[in-house]
FIDRENVEX-124403 format. One record per residue (C-alpha): x, y, z; residue number from 0. Coordinates in pm, 1 decimal, padded with zeros to 6 digits, always signed. Example, Ala and Ser with C-alpha at 12.3 -4.5 7.8 and 13.67 -1.06 7.14 Angstrom:
<recs>
{{+01230.0; -00450.0; +00780.0}; 0}
{{+01367.0; -00106.0; +00714.0}; 1}
</recs>
This chain:
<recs>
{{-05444.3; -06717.4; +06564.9}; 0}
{{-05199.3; -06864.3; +06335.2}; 1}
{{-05190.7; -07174.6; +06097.3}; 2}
{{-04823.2; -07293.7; +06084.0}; 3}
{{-04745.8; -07530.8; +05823.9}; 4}
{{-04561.7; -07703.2; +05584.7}; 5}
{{-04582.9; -07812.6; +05220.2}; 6}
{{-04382.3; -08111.9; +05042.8}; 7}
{{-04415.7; -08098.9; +04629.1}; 8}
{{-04307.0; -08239.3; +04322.1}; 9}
{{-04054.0; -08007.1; +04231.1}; 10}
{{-04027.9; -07909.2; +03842.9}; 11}
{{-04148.5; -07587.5; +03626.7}; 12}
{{-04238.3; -07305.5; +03853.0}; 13}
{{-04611.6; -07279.3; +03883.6}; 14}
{{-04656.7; -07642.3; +03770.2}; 15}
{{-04555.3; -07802.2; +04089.0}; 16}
{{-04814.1; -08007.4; +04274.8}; 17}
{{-04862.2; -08090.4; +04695.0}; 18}
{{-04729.6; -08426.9; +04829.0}; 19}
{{-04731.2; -08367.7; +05191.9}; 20}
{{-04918.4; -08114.8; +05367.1}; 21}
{{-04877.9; -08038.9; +05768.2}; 22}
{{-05118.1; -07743.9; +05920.1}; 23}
{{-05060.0; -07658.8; +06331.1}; 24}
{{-05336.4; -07442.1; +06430.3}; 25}
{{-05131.4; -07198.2; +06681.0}; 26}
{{-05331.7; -06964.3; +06961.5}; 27}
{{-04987.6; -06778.6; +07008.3}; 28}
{{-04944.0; -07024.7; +07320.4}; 29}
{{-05019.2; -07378.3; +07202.6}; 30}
{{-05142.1; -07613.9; +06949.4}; 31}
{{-05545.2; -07596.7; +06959.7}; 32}
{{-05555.2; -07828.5; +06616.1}; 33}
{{-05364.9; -08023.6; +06361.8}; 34}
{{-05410.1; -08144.5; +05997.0}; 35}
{{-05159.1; -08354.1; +05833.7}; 36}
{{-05169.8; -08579.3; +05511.6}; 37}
{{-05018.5; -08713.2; +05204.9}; 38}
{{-05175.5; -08614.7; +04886.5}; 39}
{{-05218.9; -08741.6; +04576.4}; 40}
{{-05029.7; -08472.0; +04318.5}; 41}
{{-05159.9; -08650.4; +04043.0}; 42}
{{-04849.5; -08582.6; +03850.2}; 43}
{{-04475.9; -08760.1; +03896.9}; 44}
{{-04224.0; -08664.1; +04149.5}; 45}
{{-03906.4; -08563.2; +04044.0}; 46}
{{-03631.6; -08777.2; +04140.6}; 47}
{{-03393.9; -08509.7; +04349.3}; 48}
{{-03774.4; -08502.2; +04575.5}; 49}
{{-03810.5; -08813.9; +04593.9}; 50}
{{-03468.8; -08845.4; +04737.1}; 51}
{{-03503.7; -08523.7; +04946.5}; 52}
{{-03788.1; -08632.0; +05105.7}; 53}
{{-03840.8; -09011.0; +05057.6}; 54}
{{-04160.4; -08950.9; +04966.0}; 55}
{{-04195.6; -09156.0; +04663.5}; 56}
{{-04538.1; -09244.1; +04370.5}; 57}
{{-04604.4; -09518.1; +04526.2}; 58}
{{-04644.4; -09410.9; +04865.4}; 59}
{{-04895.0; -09139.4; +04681.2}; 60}
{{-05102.5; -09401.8; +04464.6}; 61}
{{-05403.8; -09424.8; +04742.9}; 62}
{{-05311.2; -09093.0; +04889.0}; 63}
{{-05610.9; -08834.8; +04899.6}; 64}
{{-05618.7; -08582.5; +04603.2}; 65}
{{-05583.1; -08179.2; +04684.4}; 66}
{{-05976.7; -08131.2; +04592.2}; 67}
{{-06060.4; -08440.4; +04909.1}; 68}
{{-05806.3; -08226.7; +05180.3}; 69}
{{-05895.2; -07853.5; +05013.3}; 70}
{{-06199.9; -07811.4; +05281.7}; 71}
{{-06012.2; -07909.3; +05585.0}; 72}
{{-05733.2; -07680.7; +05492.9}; 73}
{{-05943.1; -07345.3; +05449.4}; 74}
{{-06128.8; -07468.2; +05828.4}; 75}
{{-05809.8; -07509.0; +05992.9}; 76}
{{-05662.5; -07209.7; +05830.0}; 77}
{{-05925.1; -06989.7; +05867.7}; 78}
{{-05916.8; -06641.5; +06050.3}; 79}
{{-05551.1; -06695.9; +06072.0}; 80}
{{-05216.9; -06581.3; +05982.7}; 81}
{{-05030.3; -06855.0; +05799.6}; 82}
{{-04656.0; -06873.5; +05933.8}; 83}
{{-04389.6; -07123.4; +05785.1}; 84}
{{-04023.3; -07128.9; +05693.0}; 85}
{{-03978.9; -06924.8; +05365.7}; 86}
{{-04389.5; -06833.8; +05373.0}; 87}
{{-04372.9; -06727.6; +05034.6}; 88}
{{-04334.9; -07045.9; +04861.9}; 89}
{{-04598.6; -07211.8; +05067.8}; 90}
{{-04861.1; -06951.3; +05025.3}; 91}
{{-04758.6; -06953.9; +04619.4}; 92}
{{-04816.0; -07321.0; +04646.0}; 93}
{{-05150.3; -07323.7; +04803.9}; 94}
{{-05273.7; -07067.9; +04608.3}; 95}
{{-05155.8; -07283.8; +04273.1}; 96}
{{-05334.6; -07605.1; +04394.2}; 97}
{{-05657.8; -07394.5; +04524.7}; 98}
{{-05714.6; -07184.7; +04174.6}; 99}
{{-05663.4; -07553.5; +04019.6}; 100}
{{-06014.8; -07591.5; +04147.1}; 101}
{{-06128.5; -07241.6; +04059.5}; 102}
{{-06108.5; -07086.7; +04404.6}; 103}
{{-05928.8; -06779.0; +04519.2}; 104}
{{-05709.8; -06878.6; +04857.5}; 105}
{{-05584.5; -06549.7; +05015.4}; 106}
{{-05454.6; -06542.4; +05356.6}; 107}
{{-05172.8; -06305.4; +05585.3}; 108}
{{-04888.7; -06451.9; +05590.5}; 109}
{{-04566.1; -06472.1; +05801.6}; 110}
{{-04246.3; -06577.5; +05741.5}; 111}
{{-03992.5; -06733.5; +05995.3}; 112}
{{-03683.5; -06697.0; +05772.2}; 113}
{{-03783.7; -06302.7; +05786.1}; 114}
{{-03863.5; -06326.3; +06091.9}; 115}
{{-03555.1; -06496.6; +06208.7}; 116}
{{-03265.1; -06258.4; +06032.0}; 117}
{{-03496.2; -05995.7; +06251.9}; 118}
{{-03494.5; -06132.0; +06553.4}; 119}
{{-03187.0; -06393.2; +06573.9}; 120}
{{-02967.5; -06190.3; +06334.1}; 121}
{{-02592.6; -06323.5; +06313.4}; 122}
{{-02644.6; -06719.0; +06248.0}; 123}
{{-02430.4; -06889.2; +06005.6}; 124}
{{-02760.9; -07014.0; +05811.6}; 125}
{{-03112.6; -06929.7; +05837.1}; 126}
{{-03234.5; -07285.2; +05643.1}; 127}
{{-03464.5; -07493.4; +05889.5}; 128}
{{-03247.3; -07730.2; +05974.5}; 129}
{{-02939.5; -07518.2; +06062.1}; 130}
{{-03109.3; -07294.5; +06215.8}; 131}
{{-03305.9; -07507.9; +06439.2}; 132}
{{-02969.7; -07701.7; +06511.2}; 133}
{{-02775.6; -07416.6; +06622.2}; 134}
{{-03057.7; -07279.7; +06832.5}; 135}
{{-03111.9; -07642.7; +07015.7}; 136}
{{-03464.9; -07696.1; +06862.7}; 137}
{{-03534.7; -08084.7; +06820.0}; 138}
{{-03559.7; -08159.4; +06454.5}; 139}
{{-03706.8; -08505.5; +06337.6}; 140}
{{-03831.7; -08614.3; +06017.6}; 141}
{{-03633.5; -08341.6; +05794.9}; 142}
{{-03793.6; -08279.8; +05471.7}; 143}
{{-04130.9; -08420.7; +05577.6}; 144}
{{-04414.4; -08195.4; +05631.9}; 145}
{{-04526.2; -08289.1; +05983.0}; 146}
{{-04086.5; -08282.6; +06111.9}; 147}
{{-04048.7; -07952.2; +05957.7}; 148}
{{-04368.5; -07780.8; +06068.0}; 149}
{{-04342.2; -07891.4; +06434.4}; 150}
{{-03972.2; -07754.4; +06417.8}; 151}
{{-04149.6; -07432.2; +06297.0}; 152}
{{-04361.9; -07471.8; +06567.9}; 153}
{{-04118.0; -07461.2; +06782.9}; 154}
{{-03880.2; -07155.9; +06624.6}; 155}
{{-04200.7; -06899.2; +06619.9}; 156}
{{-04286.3; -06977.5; +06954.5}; 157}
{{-03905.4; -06854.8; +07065.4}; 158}
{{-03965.4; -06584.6; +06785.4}; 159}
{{-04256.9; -06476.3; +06985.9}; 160}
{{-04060.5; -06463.2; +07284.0}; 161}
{{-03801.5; -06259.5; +07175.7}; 162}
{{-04009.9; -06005.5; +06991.8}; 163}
{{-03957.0; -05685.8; +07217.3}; 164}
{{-04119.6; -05435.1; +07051.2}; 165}
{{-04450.4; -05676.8; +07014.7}; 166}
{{-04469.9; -05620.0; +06619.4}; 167}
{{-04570.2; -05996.1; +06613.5}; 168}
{{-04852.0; -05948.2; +06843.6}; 169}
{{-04954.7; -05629.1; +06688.2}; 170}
{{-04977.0; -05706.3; +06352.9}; 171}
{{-05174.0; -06014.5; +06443.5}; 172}
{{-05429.8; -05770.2; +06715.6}; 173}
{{-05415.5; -05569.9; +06397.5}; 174}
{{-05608.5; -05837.4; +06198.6}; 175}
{{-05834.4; -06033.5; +06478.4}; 176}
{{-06214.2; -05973.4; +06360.1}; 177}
{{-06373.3; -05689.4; +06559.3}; 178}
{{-06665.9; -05782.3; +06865.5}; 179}
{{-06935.2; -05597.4; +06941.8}; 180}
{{-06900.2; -05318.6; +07169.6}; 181}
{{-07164.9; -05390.9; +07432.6}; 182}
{{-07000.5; -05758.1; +07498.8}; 183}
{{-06636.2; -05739.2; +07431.2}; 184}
{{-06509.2; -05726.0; +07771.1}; 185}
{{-06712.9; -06091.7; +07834.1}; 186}
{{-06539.4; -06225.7; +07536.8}; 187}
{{-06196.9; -06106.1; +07627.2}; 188}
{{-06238.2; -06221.5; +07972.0}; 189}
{{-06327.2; -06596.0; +07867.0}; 190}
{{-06058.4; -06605.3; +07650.3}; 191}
{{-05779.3; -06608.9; +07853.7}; 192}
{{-05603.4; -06796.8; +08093.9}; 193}
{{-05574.6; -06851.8; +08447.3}; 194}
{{-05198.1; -06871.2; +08392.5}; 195}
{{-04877.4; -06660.5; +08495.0}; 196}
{{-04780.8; -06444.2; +08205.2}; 197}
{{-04745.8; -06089.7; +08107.3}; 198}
{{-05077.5; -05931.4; +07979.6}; 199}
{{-05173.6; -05624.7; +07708.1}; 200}
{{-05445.3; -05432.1; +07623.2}; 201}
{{-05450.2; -05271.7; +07299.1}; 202}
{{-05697.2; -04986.5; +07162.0}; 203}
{{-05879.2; -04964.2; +06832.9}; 204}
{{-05580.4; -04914.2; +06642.8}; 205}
{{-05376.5; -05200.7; +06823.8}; 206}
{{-05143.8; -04975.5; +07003.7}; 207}
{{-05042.4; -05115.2; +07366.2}; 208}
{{-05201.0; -04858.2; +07633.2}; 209}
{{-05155.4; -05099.6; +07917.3}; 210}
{{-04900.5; -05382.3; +08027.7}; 211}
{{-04947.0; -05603.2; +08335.3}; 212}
{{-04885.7; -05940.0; +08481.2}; 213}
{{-05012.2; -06163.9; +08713.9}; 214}
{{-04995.6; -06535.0; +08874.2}; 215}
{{-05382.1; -06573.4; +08707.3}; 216}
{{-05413.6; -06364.9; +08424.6}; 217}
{{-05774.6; -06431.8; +08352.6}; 218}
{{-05873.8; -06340.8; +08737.7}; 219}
{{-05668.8; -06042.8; +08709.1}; 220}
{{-05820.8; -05904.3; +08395.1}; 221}
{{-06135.3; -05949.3; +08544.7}; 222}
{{-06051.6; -05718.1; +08834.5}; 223}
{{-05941.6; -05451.1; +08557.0}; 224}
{{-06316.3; -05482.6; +08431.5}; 225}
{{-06495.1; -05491.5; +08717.2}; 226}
{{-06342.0; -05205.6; +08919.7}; 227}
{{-06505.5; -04853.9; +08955.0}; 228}
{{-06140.8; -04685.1; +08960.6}; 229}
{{-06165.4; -04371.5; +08721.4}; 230}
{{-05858.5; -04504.9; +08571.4}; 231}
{{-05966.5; -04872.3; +08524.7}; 232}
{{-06335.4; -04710.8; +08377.2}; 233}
{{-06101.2; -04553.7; +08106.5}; 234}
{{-05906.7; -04874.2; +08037.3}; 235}
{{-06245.1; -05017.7; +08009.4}; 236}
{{-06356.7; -04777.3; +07740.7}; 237}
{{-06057.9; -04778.3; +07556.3}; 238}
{{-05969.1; -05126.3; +07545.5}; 239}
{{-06073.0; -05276.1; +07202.5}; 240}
{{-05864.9; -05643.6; +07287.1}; 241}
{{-05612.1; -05810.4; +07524.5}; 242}
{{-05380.2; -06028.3; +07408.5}; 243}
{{-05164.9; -06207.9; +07600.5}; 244}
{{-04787.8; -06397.6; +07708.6}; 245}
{{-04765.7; -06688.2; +07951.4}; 246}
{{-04424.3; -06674.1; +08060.6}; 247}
{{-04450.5; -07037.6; +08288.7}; 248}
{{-04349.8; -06866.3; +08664.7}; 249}
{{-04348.9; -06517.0; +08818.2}; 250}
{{-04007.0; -06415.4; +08785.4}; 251}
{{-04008.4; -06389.5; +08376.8}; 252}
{{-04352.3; -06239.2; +08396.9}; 253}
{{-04201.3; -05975.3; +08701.9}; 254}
{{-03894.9; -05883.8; +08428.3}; 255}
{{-04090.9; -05889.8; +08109.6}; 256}
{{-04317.3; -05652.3; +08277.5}; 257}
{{-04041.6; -05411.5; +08411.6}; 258}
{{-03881.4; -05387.6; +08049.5}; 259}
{{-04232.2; -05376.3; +07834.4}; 260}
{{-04367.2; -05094.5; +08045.9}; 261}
{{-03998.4; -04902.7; +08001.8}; 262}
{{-03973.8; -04996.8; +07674.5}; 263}
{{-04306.0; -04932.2; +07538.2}; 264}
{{-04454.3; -04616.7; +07798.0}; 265}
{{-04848.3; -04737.6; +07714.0}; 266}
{{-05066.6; -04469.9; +07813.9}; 267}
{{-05198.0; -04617.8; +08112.9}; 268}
{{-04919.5; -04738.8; +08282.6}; 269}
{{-04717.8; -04524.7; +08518.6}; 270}
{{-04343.7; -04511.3; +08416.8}; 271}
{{-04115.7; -04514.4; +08671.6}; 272}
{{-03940.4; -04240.5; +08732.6}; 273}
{{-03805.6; -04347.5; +09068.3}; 274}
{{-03608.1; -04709.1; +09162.7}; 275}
{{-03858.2; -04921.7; +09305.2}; 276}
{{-03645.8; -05031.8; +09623.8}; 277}
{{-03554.2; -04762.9; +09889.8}; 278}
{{-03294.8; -04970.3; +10112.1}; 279}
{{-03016.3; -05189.8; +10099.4}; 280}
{{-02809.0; -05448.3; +10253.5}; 281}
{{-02391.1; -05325.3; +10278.7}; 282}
{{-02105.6; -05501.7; +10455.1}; 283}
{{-01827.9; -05352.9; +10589.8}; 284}
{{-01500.0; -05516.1; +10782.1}; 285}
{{-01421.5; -05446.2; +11158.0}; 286}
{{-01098.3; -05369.9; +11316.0}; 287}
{{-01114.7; -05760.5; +11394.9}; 288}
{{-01195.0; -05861.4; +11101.9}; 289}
{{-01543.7; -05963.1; +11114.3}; 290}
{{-01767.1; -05863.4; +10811.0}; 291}
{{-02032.6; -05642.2; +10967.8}; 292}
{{-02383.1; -05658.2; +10764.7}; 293}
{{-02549.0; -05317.8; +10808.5}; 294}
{{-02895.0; -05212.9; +10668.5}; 295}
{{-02958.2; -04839.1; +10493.6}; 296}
{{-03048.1; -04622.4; +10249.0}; 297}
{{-02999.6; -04776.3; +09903.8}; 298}
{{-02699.0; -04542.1; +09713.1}; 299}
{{-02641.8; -04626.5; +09333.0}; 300}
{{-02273.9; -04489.0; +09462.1}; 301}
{{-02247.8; -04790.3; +09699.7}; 302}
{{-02212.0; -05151.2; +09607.4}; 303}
{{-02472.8; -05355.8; +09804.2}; 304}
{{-02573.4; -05715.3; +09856.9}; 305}
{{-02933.3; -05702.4; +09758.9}; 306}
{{-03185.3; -05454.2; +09826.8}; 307}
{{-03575.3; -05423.7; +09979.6}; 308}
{{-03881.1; -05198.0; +09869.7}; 309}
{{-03891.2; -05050.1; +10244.1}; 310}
{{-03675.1; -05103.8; +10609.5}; 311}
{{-03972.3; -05320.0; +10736.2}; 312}
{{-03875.1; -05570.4; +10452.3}; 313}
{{-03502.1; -05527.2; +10502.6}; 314}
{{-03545.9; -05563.6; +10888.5}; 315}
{{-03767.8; -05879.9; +10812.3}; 316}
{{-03481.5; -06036.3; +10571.9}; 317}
{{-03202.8; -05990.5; +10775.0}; 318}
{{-03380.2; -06149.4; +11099.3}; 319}
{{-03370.8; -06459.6; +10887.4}; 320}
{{-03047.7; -06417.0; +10755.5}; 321}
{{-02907.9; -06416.4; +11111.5}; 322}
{{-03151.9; -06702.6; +11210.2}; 323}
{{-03060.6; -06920.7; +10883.2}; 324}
{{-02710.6; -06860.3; +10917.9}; 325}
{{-02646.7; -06865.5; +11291.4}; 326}
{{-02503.8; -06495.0; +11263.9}; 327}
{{-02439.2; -06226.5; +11519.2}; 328}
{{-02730.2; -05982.4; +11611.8}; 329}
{{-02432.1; -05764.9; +11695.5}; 330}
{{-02256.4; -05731.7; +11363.0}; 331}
{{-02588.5; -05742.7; +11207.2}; 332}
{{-02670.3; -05382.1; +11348.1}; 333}
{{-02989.9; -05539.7; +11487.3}; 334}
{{-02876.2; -05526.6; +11865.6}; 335}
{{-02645.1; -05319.7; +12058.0}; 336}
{{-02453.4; -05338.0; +12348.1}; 337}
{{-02118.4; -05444.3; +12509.8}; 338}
{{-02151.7; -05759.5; +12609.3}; 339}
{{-02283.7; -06137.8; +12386.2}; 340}
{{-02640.1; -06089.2; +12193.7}; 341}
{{-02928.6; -06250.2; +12290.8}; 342}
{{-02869.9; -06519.3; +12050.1}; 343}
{{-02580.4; -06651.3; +12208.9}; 344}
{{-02743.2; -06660.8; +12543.9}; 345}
{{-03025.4; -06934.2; +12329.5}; 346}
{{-02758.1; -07094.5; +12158.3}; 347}
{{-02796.8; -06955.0; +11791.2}; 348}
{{-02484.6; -06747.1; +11778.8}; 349}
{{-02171.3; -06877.9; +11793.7}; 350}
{{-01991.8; -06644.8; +11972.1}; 351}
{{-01821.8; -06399.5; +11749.1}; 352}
{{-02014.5; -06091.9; +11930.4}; 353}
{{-01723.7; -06211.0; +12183.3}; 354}
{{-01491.3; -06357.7; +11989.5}; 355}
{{-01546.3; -06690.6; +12045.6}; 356}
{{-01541.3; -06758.4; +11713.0}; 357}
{{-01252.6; -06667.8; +11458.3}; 358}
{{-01293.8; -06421.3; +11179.7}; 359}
{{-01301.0; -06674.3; +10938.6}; 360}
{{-01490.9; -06918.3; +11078.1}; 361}
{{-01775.3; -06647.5; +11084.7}; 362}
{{-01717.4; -06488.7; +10768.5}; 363}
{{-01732.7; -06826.3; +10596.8}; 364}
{{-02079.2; -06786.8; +10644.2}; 365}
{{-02149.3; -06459.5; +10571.8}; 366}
{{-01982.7; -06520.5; +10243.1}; 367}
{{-02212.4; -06812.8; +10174.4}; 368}
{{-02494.0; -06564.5; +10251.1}; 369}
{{-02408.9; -06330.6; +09972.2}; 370}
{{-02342.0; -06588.3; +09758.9}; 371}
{{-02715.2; -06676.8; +09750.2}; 372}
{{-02862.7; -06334.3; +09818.7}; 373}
{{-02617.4; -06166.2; +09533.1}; 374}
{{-02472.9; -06245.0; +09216.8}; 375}
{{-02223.2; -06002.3; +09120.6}; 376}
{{-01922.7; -06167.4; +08958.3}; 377}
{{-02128.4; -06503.4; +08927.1}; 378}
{{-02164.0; -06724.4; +08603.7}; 379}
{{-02549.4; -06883.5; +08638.4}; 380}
{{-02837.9; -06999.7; +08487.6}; 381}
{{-03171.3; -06987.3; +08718.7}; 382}
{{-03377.0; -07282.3; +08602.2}; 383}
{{-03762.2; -07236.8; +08699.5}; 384}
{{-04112.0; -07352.4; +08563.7}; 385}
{{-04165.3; -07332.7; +08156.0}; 386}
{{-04474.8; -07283.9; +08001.1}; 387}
{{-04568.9; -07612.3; +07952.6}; 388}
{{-04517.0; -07966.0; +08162.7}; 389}
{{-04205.2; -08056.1; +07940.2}; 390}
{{-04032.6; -07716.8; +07931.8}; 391}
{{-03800.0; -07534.3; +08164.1}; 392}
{{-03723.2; -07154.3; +08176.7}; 393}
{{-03364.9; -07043.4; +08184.5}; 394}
{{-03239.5; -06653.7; +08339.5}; 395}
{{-02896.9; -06613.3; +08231.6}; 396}
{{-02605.2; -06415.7; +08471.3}; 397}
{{-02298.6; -06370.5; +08283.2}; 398}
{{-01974.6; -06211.2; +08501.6}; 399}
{{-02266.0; -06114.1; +08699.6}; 400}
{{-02483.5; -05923.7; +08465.4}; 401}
{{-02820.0; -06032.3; +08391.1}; 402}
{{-02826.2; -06147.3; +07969.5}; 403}
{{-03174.1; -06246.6; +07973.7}; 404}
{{-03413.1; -06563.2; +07957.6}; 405}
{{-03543.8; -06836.1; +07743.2}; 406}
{{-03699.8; -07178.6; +07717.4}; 407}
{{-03554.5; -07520.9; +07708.2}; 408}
{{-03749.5; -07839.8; +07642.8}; 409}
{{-03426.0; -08089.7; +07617.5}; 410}
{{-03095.7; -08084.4; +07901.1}; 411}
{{-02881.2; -08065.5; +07636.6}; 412}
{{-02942.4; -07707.0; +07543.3}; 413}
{{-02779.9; -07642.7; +07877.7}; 414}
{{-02434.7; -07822.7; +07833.5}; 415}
{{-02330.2; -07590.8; +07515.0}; 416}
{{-02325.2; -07179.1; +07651.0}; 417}
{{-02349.1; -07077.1; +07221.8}; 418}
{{-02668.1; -07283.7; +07282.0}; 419}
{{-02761.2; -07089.7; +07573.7}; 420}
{{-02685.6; -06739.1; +07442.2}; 421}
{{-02857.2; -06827.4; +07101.5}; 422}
{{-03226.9; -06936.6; +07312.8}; 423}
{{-03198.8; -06627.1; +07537.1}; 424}
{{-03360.2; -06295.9; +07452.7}; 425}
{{-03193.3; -06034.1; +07561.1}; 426}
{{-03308.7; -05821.3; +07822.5}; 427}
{{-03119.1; -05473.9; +07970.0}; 428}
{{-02952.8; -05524.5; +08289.2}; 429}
{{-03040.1; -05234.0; +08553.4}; 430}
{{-03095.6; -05170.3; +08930.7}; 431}
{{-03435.7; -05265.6; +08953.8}; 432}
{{-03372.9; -05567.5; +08750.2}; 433}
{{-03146.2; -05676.6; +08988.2}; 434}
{{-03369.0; -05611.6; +09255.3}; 435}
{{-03669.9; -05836.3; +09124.0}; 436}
{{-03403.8; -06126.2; +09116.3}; 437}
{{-03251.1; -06100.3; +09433.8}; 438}
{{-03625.5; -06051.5; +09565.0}; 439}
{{-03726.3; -06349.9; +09420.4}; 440}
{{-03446.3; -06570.1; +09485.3}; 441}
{{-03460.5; -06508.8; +09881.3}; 442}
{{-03829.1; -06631.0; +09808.4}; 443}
{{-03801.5; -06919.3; +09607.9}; 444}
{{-03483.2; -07118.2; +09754.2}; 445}
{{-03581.6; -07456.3; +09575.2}; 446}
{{-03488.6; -07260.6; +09257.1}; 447}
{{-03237.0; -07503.2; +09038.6}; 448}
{{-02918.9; -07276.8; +09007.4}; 449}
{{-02682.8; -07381.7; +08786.5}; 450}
{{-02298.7; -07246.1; +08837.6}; 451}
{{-02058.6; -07247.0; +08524.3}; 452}
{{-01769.4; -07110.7; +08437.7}; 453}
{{-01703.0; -06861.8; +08119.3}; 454}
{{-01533.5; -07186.4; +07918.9}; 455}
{{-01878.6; -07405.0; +07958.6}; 456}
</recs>
């Protein structure tokens, strides 16, 4: 759990400063579960450069709460948390300063999303909250007030979060959840998380990842790991000491993020592939009549396909709609033989190029238009799908074909500028199976948005 906030103050001598403006987000990793914000009372002028900084002025402050009347809220809604904000080491100072004031000791983990931030985004021009929220298309209102700045923060840890490969976020804050009780931990877990799509992870004592998963209900799924008599799921089930979690808004992101995590990471109780998932593919080829032939068979890194299938039932499946949806020949689709017109002509669905009826190009318009949704190589795209809330989208990025990796978008905007694309995607490697869960999913999902650009966008 984290407590993301934000602190206004007088300015002057270090260690003499005093709160104006306080704003605390109480942050489950996912979403905001509570919120505190308030003016306060510093009891002490503001210097002039702060009040025009923030337009927070003395008068605005005369009936304001003092620190001593907000000091309870602020340990509740900070408690059992990591504190996060934008240069955390002045905040925490500051806290600390107003808390000994009243002769308590305030101690709490903190992170910081500047550090964070020349980690994770390195390369930006500025890493102050405003330019770097600007550059990474990250709505910004209310600059310089506590409640504007901390929402922003909000906002830049939750893309943080997302682009935090090796999980050192998610660790460190496993790392320093309060322990359960052994006889009723897997209850708790289970009750804690969501029916949602997302990527899942269960750690051991010492909050190393033995086990990465996903699912369209990650709660229901869980529960299956728990509940099974497997010998490998009873060893999960002693040597899982927590599960955390990432809702990734749709399959797809949760189908890559799993791919890469389990490749990247090799937890104990996953099996790393060692072999491509897919076994067949779809190739084309160009007769002596120039029709493009579509032929199914044995997928060949040597070979450049179209897309490719986990087994020849599902390739045989596929490309029986592809000749249905595209009024092809079941002749040039290697799926009948013979001299004389398919079947399909005899019913009407082929046009006639089994006996040349129809011109080479007439026919091969088609089957272009066929790889140009089943394949991307050589595209420019983003592949707009669910977020993981009701305002955001998800973005998948294809760049001269090559998958860059995804992000999140709440405003249209972030879409129109590619520096603002590139800057909200995490990058994610680019490899045959990869390309396989894409194609896979976009011959399943055809009311995906797809948005074409060109490299000058």
């Amino acid at each position: 759990m984290y407590a993301i906030l934000d602190i206004e103050t007088t300015g002057g001598k270090y260690n003499e400063e005093g709160i104006t403006e306080i704003a605390v987000y109480k942050f489950d990793g996912h979403k905001v579960v509570d919120q505190f914000i308030s003016l306060v009372n510093p009891e002490q002028p503001i210097q002039p450069f702060v009040v025009g900084l923030t337009g927070i002025n003395n008068e605005m402050l005369r009936n304001a709460p003092k620190f001593f009347e907000v000091a309870k809220r602020i340990v509740e809604i900070t408690s059992d948390c990591i504190v996060v904000a934008h240069n955390a080491k002045f905040d925490h100072r500051i806290l600390r300063l107003e808390f000994r004031r009243l002769g308590f000791n305030f101690e709490r983990k903190t992170l910081c999303t500047v550090e964070l931030s020349k980690k994770l985004i390195p390369d930006q021009d500025s890493y102050s909250l405003g330019k770097l929220v600007r550059a990474l298309g990250i709505p910004l209102s209310d600059r310089h007030r506590a409640s504007g700045d901390a929402q922003a923060t909000v906002k830049l840890f939750k893309m943080l979060l997302s682009k935090d490969l090796d999980k050192n976020i998610l660790k460190e804050s496993v790392k320093n959840e309060p322990s359960r009780q052994l006889d009723t931990k897997l209850i708790q877990m289970i009750e804690e998380l969501p029916a949602t799509t997302g990527v899942y992870y269960f750690h051991n004592e010492e909050s190393e990842i033995i086990y990465i998963g996903k699912s369209k209900n990650i709660r229901k799924r869980v529960n299956q790991h728990f509940t099974n008599d497997h010998h490998k799921s009873r060893e999960i089930q002693k040597a899982v000491a927590s599960v955390s979690f990432e809702a990734t808004g749709n399959e797809l992101i949760a189908l890559l993020k799993e791919n890469e995590e389990v490749k990247h990471n090799k937890p104990k109780y996953n099996k790393v592939l060692t072999r491509s998932i897919f076994t067949y593919a779809l190739y084309k080829f160009t007769d002596e009549d120039g029709y493009i032939n579509l032929k199914i068979g044995k997928a060949d890194a040597r070979k450049k396909n179209i897309t490719t299938f986990t087994g020849l039932q599902q390739a045989k499946s596929v490309l029986y709609n592809i000749v249905e949806n595209y009024e092809l020949c079941l002749h040039l689709t290697g799926l009948h033989s013979g001299k004389e017109n398919c079947f399909n002509y005899s019913i009407k669905k082929c046009r006639g190029a089994c006996i040349k009826a129809e011109s080479p190009s007439e026919y091969n318009e088609r089957v272009f238009e066929m790889i140009a949704k089943f394949s991307y190589q050589d595209q420019n795209m983003l592949i707009i799908d669910r977020g993981r809330d009701i305002d955001e989208k998800s973005a998948l990025l294809v760049e001269d074909g090559i998958f860059r990796g995804i992000g999140y978008f709440n405003l249209n905007y972030q879409l129109n500028n590619i520096d603002i694309v590139r800057s909200i995607i995490t990058p994610m490697k680019d490899d045959r199976d990869v390309r396989h869960i894409i194609q896979s999913y976009l011959r399943r999902n055809k009311k995906l948005k797809i948005i074409q650009f060109s490299e000058s966008v």
